[in-house]
Structures are given as structure tokens and as C-alpha cells.
C-alpha positions as a Markdown table, in Angstrom:
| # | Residue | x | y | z |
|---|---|---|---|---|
| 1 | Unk | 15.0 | -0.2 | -7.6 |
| 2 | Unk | 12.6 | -2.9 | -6.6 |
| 3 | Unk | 8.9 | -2.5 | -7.5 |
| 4 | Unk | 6.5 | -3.9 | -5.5 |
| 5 | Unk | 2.6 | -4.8 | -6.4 |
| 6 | Unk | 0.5 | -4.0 | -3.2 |
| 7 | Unk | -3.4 | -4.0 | -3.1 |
| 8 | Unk | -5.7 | -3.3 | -0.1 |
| 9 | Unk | -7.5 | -6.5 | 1.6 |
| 10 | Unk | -8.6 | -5.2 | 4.2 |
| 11 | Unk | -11.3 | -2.2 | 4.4 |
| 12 | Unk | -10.1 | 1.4 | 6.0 |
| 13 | Unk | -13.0 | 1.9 | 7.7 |
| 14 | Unk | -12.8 | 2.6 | 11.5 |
| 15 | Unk | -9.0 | 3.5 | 11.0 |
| 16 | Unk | -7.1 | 6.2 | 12.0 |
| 17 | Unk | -7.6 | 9.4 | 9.3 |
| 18 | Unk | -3.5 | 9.0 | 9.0 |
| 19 | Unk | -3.9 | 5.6 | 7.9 |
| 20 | Unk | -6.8 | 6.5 | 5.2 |
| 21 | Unk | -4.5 | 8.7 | 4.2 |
| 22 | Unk | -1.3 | 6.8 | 3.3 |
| 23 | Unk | -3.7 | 4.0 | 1.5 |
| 24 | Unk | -4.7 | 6.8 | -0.9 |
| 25 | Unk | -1.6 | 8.7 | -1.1 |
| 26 | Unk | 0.0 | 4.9 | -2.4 |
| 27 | Unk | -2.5 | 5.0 | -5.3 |
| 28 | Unk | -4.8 | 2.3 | -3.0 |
| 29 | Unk | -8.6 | 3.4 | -3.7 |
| 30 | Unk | -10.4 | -0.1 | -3.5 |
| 31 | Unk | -10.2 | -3.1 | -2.3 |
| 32 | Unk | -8.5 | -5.9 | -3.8 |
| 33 | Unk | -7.4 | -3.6 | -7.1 |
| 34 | Unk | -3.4 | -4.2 | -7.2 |
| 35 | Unk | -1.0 | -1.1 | -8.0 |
| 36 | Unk | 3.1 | -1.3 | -8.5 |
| 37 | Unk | 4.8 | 1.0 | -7.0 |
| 38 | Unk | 8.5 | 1.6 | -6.9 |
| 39 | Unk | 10.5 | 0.6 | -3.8 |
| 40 | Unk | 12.0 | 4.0 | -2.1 |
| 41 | Unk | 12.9 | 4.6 | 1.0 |
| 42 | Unk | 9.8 | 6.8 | 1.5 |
| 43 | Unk | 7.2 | 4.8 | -0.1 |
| 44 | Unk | 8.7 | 1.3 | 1.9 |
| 45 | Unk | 7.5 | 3.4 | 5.4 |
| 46 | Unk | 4.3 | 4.2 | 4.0 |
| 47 | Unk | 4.4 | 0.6 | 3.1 |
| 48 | Unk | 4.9 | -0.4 | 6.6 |
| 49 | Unk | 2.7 | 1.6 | 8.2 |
| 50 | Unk | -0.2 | 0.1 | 6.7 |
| 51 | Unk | 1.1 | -3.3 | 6.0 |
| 52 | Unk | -1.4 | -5.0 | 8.5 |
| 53 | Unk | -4.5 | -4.1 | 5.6 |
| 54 | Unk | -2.2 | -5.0 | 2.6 |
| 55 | Unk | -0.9 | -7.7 | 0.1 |
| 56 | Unk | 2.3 | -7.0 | -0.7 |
| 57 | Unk | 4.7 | -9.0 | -3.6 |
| 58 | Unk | 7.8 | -8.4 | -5.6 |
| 59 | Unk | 7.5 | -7.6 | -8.6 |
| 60 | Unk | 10.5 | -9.0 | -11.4 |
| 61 | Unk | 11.0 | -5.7 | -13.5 |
């Protein structure tokens, strides 16, 4: 699978409790601190559904 490095650029505040919630469930707990995650098919749609406060890059495993 692909992994994928992903950190949080932009803040959560005054979003959606659903949104705050897929950052942290995605390992995301502050800005601008990078996590890799693995590329399934659930975590890509968590992945998109929060995309707009994210940097997202492929990672060469």
C-alpha cells in the first residue's frame, strides 16, 4: 500500500464536530506536525473529507 505523510495547516476551529473528529481520529493533534499513515481505502475518505485543512504527500516506502 501507499503511505502518505499528511499534517494539518489549517486550524479546526469553527468546524464541524465531524470534521474535529476525523483530524484526530488520523493521528492529526497540531498544526503543522506531519504523521504517515497507510493508504486504505478507509483512511483515503477520511483523507478527503478534510483535505481542504491538510498537506498531503507520498511517501517512497
Amino acid at each position: 500500500m501507499k503511505k502518505f505523510k499528511i499534517a494539518q495547516i489549517k486550524s479546526s476551529i469553527k468546524r464541524p464536530e465531524k470534521q474535529k473528529r476525523t483530524l484526530h481520529a488520523l493521528g492529526l493533534r497540531k498544526l503543522n506536525r506531519p504523521v504517515v499513515v497507510e493508504g486504505s481505502p478507509q483512511l483515503l475518505g477520511m483523507i478527503d473529507k478534510v483535505k481542504h485543512l491538510l498537506s498531503i504527500e507520498e511517501v517512497q516506502a
